[in-house]
C-alpha positions in Angstrom: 0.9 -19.6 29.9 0.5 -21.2 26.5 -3.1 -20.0 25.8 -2.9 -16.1 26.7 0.3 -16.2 24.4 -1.3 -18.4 21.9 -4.2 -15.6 22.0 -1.4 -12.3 22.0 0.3 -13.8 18.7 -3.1 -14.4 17.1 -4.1 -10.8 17.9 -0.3 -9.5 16.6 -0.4 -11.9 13.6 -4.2 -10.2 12.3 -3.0 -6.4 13.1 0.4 -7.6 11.3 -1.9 -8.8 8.6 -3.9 -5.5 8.8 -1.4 -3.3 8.6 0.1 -5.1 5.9 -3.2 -4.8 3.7 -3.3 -1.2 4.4 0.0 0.0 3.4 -0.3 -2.5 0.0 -3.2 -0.7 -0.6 -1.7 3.1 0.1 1.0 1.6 -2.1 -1.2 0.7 -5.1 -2.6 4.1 -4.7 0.2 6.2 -4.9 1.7 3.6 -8.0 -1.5 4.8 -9.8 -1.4 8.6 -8.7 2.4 8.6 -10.2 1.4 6.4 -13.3 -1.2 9.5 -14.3 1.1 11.9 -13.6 3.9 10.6 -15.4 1.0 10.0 -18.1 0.2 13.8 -17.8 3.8 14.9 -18.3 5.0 12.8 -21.1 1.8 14.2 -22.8 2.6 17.7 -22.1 5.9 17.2 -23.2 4.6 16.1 -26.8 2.4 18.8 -27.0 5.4 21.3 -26.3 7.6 19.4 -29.3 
């Protein structure tokens, strides 16, 4: 019994790990994609005053 589970948390622990990575990343990437907006409207607003 304590292999097969030994092998099943390894396997969850690296998907875990994964998925972890991945939304860090899709996190980074919206943080910048709202950074230029926020970038594009302050700019705007000093060209409007």
């Amino acid at each position: 019994i304590g292999a097969p589970l030994e092998t099943l948390w390894r396997r969850s622990g690296d998907s875990l790990e994964t998925l972890w990575r991945r939304s860090g990343d899709a996190l980074e990437t919206l943080w910048r994609q709202l950074q230029r907006l926020l970038q594009r409207q302050f700019l705007i607003i000093e060209v409007d005053n």
